[in-house]
Each structure stands twice: as C-alpha cells, then as structure tokens.
N, C-alpha and C positions, 0 to 999 in steps of 0.2 A: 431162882430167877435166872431164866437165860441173859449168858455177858453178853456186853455190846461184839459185834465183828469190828474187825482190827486193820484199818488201810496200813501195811508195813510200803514206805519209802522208802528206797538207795538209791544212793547217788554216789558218784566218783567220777574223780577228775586227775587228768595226766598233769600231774604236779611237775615231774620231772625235764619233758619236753613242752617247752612253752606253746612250740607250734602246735601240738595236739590238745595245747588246753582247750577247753568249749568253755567260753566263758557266758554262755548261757545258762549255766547249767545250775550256776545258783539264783537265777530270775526264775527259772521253771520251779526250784524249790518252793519258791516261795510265791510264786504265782498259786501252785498247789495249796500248799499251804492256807493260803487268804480262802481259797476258792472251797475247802472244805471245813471252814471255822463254824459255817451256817451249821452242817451236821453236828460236826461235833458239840455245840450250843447245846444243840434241841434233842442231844443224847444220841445219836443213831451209830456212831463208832467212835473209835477210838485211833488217832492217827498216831504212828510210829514212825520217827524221822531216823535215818542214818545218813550225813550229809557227806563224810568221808569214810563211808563206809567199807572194811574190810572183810576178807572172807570170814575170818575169826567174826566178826559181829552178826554178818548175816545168819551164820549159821549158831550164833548164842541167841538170837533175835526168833529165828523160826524157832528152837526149843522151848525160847521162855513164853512164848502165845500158840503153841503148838498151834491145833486146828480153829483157833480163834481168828488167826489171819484168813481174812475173805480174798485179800487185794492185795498184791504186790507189783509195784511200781520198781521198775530199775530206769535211771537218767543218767546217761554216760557215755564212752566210750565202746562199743562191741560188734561183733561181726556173726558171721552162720556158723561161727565156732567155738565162740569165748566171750566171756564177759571181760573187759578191763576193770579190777577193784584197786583198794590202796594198800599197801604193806601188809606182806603175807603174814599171817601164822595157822603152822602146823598145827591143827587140832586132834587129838585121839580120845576117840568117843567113841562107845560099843554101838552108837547104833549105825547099821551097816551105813546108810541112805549117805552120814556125816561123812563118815569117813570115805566113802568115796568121792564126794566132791571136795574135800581135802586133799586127796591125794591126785584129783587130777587140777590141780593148781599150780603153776609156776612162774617164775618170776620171768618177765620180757626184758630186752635188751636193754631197758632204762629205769630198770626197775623198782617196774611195778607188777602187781600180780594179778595173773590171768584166774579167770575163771573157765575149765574149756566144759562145752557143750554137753560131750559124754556122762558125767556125773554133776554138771546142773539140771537135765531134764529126769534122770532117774531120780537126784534127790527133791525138786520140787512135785513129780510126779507123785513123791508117798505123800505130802501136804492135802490130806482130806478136806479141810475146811477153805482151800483155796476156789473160789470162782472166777478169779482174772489173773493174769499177768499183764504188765503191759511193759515192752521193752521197748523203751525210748531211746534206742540207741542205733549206730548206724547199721543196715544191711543183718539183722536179726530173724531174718523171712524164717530161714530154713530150722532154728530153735522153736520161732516159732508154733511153725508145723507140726514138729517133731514131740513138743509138749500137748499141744491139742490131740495127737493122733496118741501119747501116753496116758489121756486122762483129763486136763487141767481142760476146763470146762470152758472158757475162751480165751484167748490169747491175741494179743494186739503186738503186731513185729513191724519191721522196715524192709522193703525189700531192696534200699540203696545207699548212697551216704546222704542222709537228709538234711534239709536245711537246716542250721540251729534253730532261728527263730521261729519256721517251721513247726517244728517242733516242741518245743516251748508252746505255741498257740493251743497246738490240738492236745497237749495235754492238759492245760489251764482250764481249754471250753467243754473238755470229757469230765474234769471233775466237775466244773459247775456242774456238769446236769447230774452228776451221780450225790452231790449234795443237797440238789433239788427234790431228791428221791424222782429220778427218772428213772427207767432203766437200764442196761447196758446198752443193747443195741438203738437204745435211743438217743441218750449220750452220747455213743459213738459218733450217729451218723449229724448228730447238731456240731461238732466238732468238725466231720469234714465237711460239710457245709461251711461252716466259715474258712477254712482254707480255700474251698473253691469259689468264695465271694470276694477273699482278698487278692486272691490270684488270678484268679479270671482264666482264662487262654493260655496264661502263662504255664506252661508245664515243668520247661526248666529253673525255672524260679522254687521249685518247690524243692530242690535239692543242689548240693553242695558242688563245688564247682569238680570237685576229684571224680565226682559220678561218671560210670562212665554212657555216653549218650545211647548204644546201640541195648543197654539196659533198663533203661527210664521208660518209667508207664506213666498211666495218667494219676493213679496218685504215688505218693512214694508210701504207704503203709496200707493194712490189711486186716480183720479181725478173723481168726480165725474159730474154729467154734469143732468141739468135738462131736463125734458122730451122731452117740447117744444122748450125753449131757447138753449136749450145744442147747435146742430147742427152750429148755427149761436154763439157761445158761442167759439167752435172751433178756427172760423178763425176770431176772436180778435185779434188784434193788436194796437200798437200804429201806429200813421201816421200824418200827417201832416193838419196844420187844412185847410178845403176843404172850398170852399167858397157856396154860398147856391145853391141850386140843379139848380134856375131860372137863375142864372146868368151864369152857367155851360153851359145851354141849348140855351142862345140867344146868347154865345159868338159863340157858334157851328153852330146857324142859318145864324150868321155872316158872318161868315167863310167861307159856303159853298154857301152863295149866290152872295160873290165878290167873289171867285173862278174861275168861266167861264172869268169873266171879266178881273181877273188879266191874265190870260190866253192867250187872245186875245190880251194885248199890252207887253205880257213878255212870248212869250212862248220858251217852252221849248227848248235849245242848243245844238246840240252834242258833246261830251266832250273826253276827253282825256283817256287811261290808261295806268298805268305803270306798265312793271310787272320787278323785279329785281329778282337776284338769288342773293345767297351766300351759298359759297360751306361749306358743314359740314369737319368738320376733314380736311383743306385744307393742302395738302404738297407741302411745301414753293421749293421745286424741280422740280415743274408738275405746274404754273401757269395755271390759266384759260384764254385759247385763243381766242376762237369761238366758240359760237351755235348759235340757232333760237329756236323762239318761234313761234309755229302756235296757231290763236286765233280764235276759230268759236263760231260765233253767227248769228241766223237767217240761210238764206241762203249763209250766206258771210264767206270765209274760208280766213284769214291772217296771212300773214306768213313773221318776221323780225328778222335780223339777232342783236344779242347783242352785246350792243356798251357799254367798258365800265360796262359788266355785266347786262345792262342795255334795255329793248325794249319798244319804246313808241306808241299805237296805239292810232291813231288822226282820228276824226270825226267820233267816233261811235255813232248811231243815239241814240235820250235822252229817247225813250222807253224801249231800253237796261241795263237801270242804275238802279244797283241793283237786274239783274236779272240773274241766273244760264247760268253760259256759256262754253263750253268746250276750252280747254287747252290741249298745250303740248309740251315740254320740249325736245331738243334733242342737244346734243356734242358728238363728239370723244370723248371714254375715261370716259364718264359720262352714270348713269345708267337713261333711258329715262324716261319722267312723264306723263303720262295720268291724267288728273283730270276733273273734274266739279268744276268751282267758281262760286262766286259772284260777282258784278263788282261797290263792295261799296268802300268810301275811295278816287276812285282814282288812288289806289297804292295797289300792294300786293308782298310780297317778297316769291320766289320759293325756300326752302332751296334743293339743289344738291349735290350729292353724287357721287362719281368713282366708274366706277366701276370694277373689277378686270382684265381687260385686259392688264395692263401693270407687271401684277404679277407673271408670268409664262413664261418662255421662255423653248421651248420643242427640241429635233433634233437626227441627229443620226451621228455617227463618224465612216469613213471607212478611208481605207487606197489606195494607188492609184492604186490597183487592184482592187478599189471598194470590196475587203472586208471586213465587220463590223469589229470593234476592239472592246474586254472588257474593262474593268480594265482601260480602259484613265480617269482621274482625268478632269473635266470640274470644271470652277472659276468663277465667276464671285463676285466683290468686295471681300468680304469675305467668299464667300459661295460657298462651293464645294460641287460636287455629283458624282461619278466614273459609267460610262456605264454599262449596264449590258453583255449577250453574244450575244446581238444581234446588240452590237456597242450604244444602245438606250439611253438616256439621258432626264428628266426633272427635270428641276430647279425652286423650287418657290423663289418667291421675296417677301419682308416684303413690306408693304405699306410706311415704311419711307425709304426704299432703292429703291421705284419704280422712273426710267426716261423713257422716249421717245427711248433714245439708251442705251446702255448699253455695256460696255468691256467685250469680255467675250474669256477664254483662254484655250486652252486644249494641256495637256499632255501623254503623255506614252514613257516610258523608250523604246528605242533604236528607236525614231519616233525625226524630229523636232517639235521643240515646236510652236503651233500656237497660232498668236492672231491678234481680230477683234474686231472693234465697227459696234454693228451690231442694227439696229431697232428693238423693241419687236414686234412682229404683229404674228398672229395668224398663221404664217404659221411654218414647221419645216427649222429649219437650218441644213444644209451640212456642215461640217468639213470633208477635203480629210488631212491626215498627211502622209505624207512625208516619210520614210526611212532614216535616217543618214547615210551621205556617210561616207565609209571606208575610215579613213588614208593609 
C-alpha cells in the first residue's frame, strides 16, 4: 500500500533578540495546524511539526520520511540567502546533500544558527518526493527561484519583509484549500484573494514597516513553478491512496466483460417517475386544487392529473433513465412551466407560483338609464377606489387578500347601496344602482 505524503512544518524564532521575535509565528503554527486536521482525519497525509526547529532536526526530519515529504513549509526569520534556525549542530553524515547544508551553517551574531542558501537548495533539490516549498519568511524571492529553476516543482518565496499577520493569513487560507483537496495553484490563488480583499488598495499594508518602498510590488509573495515539473506541479493535490494502475485495469476488464451477461439475465426495467409540486409563497385562502402535468419523451406525450400535489408516470421504458425530457406544468390560477429535465432519482419536485389573476377585479358603474356615474366609492374588504367620469373602476388586490370570490360593494349618495359576491375572472363587472325612492 502506498503511505500517505507527509506536510513536514518548521518553524523558528529569534529567541535571543526580542526585537526580531515574530510573534506571529506560533498563530501561523497553529492556524496551520487547525486548517489541516480535516486531511489528516479523512487519511490524505501525514502532518510533521518542528516548532523550534533546528538544523540537526530538519535534516534527521528529511532522512527519517525521505521521499514521503510532498510539502515543506519553513515560518520564520530569512532572507535570499539564509534560513534563521535554532541552535546549531554539526551533523556528519555520508550522504553528500547533509553534509553540505551542515557545513554551510553558522552561528549569527546572537546566536543562532543560519541556514545559508548555497547548500539549502542543493540539499532540498535531491528531495524527490518534494512538490512544494513554501518560505514564509521575509525577502526569500531569490531561494525561491533558484530551488524552482534546480528542480523542486513549485515554490512559494517573499520578495520583501512581509507583514507578520500577512503572512500568517495566506498561509492559513493556502492550507485550507490544500485540505480541501484543491489544488496548488488553486490554493494559492484563494489565499491571495483574501489578502487582496482584506487589503484592498492598500499595498503598503501588505508588508512590514523595514520594507524598503522603491522595492514593493503589488503583492509581497510569488509561486514560482519549475519549467518542466511546474505544469503537472499545478494540479497537485492531496487524494486518496489509489491502488496500483494493474489492478485498476483488470477490475475494468472485469467489468465490461460480465457486462453483456449480467444484461441478458437482469435486463433492464421500466421504471417509475414522480413529479411533485410545491407552491412558493402559498396563501393559506387559495389552496391548491387541480392541475396536470404533461410528460414527453421519445415519441410518447403524457399527460396526469395531480393527485395530492402529486403525479406518477409508470412504465417508462429503461432507456429513458437519466435522460433529458420535456415537461409541463399547468393549473388555474398558477403561472405555467415549460422546462427540459432529467429523469434521475426517480422523483423531482416542481416548485409553483400564482399567478396574478386573482389580483385585479376591473368594471364599470351605470345607473338604470344605463348612464355612467363618477364619484361611486367601490369596496372591497378594505380597499376602496371611487370611478372616474366614465362610471370606470379598477381595484388591485394584495396577494394575501387574494380569493376565488370576493364581496364587493358600491356606493353613491342619493343611488341604493349595492352589494355582491362576485367571482374574480378576467371579465369586467356591471353594477346598474338604482335611484332612492322619494318619501
């Protein structure tokens, strides 16, 4: 069984000089940290922390997961020349790669011990199994470069002194996505995305106040990608371990040559679909009564009334299944639905809409010499509207005051007073009023 790949983590921090501490530097730990628990759960690697890490550990750290390290992270102090680690030690190990990043090690003036450039990129260069670097530390461009153009398939550097917190973000939001199983360069770029949402315009915000300004670009980091690897260096990911490419291949031989045969004593059934509705915004005054649904596919158009909401088409043949089919949707009172589906599932719900017909009642008001009358006040529940001079009248209706009938009343002084429950429908209403007879 192929092992899981191995995120190796370092970190270090200027113990000695206060002012160089970064004390971000254990929040990005552990931001990391949190942000690749998901993978490591659901199996996909194996995360390696070195929080005060020394050269002695990094380099027992790459021996002891040789080419099982995919990813190495560094969070620290460093520049286009040298790594800052913690308390040196001499290591003597035959294999050449160790020993020369050993020996290009020395202690700084407050020391702690450097890691210089020259025999960090030759020794990470031999790490076959490495896919990323990513140096979280300040002004790292030129390492960088120089590891991507020796091999190491993409590399993430700084090309200034970055901001801590900065920093700390876009590493956080790089793993989320590499635990998401995204992939590198998608990771990457959802990472600087959130820096340039949190920043905006801001450019110098995005790095440390030492920077110097005639150096500042628009962002302060870079993923670099080697020539030949880079491409396939892209769409890196975590994923799940695949079993070997031979047994992949004769399960599929398998497969397709009891195929015919399971065919011939299990073939295929005609099946069932259901299609439901549910009304949007439904008013609890207007229930849902009756519709139909027509179903075509092939040459065959069907067409059933909903039972229940509900309409079940039986025995459509099993070539059908899963395959684009037209629809359509019709009730009194509901706005009609044309579509194209799928015929997956089994089941699909139609969501149904009203539509404005019950919202409007329109008419005109004469008197019984078939004269138009102004000024008659028309009511219905709450809501009145007065004709104009042509006797004319319309009334909208709210959608929670909409029914099937409706009271509707009209007045004018020295007329009797009329009133009806009358049906909404699309046609105009007559109101004839009357004359009050003389005492």
């Amino acid at each position: 069984m192929q092992q899981k790949p191995v995120i190796f983590l370092a970190f270090a921090n200027d113990r000695e000089d206060n002012a160089r501490y970064l004390r971000n530097v254990p929040a990005e730990l552990s931001g990391i940290r949190d942000a690749l628990q998901k993978a490591k759960r659901a199996g996909l690697c194996e995360v390696v922390e070195r929080a005060n890490v020394t050269i002695k550990q990094l380099l027992d750290t790459f021996q002891e997961y040789g080419n099982r390290i995919a990813v190495f992270h560094y969070g620290g102090h460093a520049d286009g020349y040298q790594l800052l680690l913690e308390t040196l030690s001499v290591v003597e190990n035959a294999n050449s790669g160790l020993q020369q990043l050993s020996k290009s090690a020395i202690i700084d003036n407050v020391g702690n011990s450097l890691a210089h450039g020259e025999g960090l990129v030759s020794f990470l260069a031999k790490q076959k199994g490495l896919q990323l670097i990513f140096f979280n530390g300040c002004s790292t461009e030129r390492q960088a470069q120089e590891l991507a153009a020796a091999g190491i398939p993409a590399v993430i550097g700084t090309n200034n002194a970055i901001n801590d917190q900065v920093a700390t973000d876009l590493a956080i939001r790089f793993y989320n996505g590499i635990a998401e199983q995204k992939t590198i360069a998608k990771a990457y770029q959802e990472a600087i995305d959130e820096i340039k949402i949190k920043k905006g315009g801001n450019v110098r915000g995005l790095y440390r106040k030492e920077a110097k300004e005639e150096e500042i670009k628009d962002l302060p980091c870079e993923i670099f990608y080697h020539p030949q690897k880079g491409e396939k260096a892209k769409h890196w990911q975590l994923c799940k371990d695949r079993k070997p490419l031979i047994f992949t291949v004769l399960t599929i031989l398998l497969l397709l040559s009891a195929y015919p045969l399971y065919r011939y004593f299990f073939p295929p059934q005609p099946f069932s679909y259901t299609v439901a509705v549910k009304e949007v915004n439904p008013n609890p005054n207007l229930p849902f009564q009756i519709g139909k649904v027509h179903l075509q596919y092939g040459n065959k158009n069907e067409t059933l009334d909903l039972i229940k909401m509900e309409a079940i088409f039986k025995g459509i043949p099993p070539n059908f299944k899963d395959q684009e089919v037209k629809i359509r949707f019709e009730a009194e009172g509901f706005q009609t639905i044309d579509s194209a589906i799928s015929l997956e599932n089994n089941i699909m719900t139609l969501p149904i809409q009203r539509d404005n017909s019950l919202g409007k009642i329109f008419g005109v008001v004469k008197d019984s010499n078939n004269q138009p009358l102004d000024s008659a006040r028309i009511s219905l529940q709450d809501i009145s509207v007065y004709t104009d001079e042509t006797g004319k009248f319309e009334l909208n209706i709210p959608y929670p005051k909409q029914l099937g009938k409706q009271r509707l009343t009209a007045f004018k002084k020295g007329y009797e007073f009329w009133d009806y429950e009358t049906p909404i429908t699309n046609e105009e209403v007559k109101i004839i009023l009357n004359s009050q007879k003389q005492n």
